[in-house]
N, C-alpha and C positions, 0 to 999 in steps of 0.2 A: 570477393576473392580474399579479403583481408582475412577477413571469417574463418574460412578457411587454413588460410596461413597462422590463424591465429592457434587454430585446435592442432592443425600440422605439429607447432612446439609441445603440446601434452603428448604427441608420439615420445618425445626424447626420454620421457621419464622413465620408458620403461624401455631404452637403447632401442627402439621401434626403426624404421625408414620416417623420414617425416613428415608424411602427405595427412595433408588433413579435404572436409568436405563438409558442405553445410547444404540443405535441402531446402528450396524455397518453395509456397505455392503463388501463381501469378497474382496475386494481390500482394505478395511479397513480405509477406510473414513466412518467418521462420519455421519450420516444422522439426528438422533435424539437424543434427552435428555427429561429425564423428572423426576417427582419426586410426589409422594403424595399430592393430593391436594384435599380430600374428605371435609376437614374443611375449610379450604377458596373459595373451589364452590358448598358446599352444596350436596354435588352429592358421592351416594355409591361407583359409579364405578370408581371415577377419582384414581384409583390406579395408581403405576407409571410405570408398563406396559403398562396401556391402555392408559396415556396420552403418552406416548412413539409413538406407534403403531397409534394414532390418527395422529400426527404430521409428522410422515415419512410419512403417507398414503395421507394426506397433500400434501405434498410437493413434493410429487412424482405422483400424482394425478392418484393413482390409489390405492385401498385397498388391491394387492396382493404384499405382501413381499417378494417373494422369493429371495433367495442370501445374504438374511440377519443374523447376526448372534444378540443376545439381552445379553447386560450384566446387570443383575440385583441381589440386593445388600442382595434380602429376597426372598427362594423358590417362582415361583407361586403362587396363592392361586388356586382353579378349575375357577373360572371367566377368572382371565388372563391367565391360560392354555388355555384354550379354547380358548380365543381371540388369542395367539400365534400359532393354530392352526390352526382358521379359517382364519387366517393374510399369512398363510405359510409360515412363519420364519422359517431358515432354521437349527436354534440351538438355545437354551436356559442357557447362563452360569452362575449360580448363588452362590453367598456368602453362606449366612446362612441359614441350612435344616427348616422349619418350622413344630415344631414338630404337632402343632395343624391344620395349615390349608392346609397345604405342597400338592400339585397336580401334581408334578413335580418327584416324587419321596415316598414321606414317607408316607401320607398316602393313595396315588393314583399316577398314571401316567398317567394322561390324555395325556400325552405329545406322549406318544409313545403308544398308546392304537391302538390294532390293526382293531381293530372296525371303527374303523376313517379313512377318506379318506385322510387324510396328519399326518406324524410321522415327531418329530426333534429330533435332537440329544440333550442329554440332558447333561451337567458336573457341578456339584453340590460341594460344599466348597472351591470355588476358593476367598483365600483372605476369609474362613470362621471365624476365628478370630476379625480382625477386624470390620466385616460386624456383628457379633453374639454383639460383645461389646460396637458397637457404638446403638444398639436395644436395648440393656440387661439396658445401661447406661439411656436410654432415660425412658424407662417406672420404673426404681427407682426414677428418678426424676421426675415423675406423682405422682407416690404411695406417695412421700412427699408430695407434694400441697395438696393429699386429705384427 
């Protein structure tokens, strides 16, 4: 989750939200990084799962993830649930609960919806503190600028 936290800060460079995400596979090497970049490519989706998930698919050159586990710094929203499902990642471990868009958990779990032809594990407030305060910290200093 550091990892994570760490790429979360390359959001700010470009005034992004600050979530970052790293993609491990169960042997526990690194595969991906990634982090918000909705403001510097103009693009809804480029949250930092899906540029996550774009990059190991990438470089693995293939778009099924299994064996993989995602550490990310802010719940899912339902977009990147989804895409971590249709990815088949095989776990999702996240920072801080998203109380408004949370898909993961708060106010849905697409993640584990039995409906769906692939379920991941899910573990939620890992490193919630500083993942909630480096968020909380970022959008007080918006509400200042405006």
């Amino acid at each position: 989750m550091r990892l994570a936290l760490d790429e979360a800060r390359l959001a700010l460079d470009h005034d992004d939200v600050p979530v970052g995400a790293v993609l491990f596979n169960q042997e526990g090497q690194l595969l991906a990084r990634g982090h918000n970049r909705r403001e510097v490519d103009d693009d809804p989706t480029a949250h930092a799962e899906v540029d996550v998930l774009r990059r190991a698919a990438s470089a693995r050159n293939r778009w099924r993830l299994e064996g993989t586990i995602l550490y990310v710094t802010l719940e899912p929203c339902v977009m990147c649930a989804g895409a971590l499902v249709n990815a088949r990642v095989d776990e999702v471990v996240f920072g801080a609960w998203d109380l408004r868009f949370g898909a993961a958990g708060t106010i849905m779990n697409l993640c584990q919806d039995d409906r769906l032809n692939h379920r991941l594990e899910v573990r939620g407030g890992v490193l919630e503190a500083p993942c909630r305060e480096f968020l909380q910290e970022f959008f007080r200093a918006r509400r200042k600028r405006t």
